[in-house]
N, C-alpha and C positions, 0 to 999 in steps of 0.2 A: 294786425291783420296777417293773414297766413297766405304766403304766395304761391300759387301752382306755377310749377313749372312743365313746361309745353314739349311734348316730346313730339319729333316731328316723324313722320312715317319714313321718313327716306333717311332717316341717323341707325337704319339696323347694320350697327358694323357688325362684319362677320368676322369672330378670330378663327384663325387656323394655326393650325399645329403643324411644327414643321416633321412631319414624320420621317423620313429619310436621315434629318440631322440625328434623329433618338435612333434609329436603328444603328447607323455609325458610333455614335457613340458606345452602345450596349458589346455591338460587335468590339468593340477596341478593349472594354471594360474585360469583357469575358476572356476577349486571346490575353488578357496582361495575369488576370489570374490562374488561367491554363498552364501558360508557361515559367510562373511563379513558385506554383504549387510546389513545397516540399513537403512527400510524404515522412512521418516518423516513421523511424525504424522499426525493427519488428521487436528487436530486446528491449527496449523505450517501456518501463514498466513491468517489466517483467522479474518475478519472484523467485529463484530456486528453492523452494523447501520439499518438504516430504510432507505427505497427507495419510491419512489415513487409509487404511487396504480399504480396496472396492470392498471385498467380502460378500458376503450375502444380506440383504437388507434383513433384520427380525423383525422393525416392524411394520405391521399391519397398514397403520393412517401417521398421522403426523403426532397427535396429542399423544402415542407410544412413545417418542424419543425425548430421551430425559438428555438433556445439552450436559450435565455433567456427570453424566456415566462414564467412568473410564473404559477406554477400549480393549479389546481384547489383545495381550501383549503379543499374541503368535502371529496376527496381523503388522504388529511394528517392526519396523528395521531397527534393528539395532543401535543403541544411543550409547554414543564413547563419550560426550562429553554434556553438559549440562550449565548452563548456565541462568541462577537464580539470581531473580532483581527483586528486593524489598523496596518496598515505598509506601509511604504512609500518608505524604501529602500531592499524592501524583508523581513528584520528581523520584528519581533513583536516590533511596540512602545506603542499599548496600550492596554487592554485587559480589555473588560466592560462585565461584566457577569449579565445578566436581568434575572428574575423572573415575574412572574407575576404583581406586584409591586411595587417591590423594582429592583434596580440598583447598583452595587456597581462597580467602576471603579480601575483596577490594574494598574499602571507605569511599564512603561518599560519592559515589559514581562516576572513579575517574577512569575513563573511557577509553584515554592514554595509554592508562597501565593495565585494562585489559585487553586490548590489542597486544602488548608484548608478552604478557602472560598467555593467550590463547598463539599468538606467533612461537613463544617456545613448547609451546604442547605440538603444534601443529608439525613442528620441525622434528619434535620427538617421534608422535605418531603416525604422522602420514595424513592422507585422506583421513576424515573422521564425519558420522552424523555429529549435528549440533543439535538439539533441545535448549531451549528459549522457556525457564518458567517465570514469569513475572505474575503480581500480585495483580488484583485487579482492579487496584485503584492508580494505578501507573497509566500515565500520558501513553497516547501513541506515538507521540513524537519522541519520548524516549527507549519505548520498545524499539522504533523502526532505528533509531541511533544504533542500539544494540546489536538488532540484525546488521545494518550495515558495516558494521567495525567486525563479525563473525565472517560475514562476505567479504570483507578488504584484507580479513589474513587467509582467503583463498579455502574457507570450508564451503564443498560443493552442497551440499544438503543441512538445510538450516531451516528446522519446524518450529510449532511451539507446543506446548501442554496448556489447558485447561487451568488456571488462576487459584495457584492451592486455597488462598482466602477462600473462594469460592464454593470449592470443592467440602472445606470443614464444615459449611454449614447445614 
């Protein structure tokens, strides 16, 4: 047998809500994170390269621009140095750093010894753009290694070129 149970008219408890305690609280929440807040700095992600000249747009709509068109070289700054990453499996296998000249070829991507080889150009030449060409099957983790180690021997302007794999086909 099923028992009802009796609800009596005078058991309507009323809840309430303590509102004043929530307002307190919110207020305390909000001034802890007001005066918490640190903003990031403004260079916090920030990239120094070189881009390509505004120039004049040629085209038209969007389906005109061919992504591996080379640019027109009277638009670029001038490239003193260059540095080419092969890689076949994503990682760096070879790293050939060009000058105007000279050529000097690193194994196996050791990151080390092109920081002191780009450190004795650097001292040689002075200021210099850098160019960054890497293949297109290379990580971005080791492009951005790249860059980084071309920024920590203090070149101010450091772009990249278009992925020659890319470009041959």
């Amino acid at each position: 047998m099923r028992r009802k149970r009796k609800h009596s008219q005078g058991d309507n408890a009323k809840v309430e809500i303590p509102i004043p305690a929530m307002l307190d609280m919110t207020f305390q929440f909000l001034s802890f994170f007001i005066l918490t807040f640190n903003p990031p700095s403004v260079a916090e992600g920030q990239m120094d390269m070189f881009m390509p000249a505004a120039g004049q747009a040629k085209a038209k709509t969007a389906e005109q621009v061919d992504p591996f068109a080379l640019s027109n070289p009277e638009n670029e700054p001038g490239v003193d140095i260059t540095v080419a990453i092969e890689s076949r499996l994503g990682v760096i296998d070879k790293l050939t750093v060009k000058e105007k000249e000279n050529s000097t070829v690193i194994a196996e991507g050791n990151l080390k010894e092109l920081k002191s080889v780009l450190a004795t150009i650097r001292n040689e030449v002075g200021p210099a753009n850098v160019k960054i060409e890497a293949d297109g099957a290379l990580k971005y983790e080791y492009l951005i290694a790249v860059m980084d180690v071309c920024l920590g021997v203090k070149f101010q302007s450091v772009g990249f070129s278009p992925p020659p794999d890319l470009i041959r086909r």
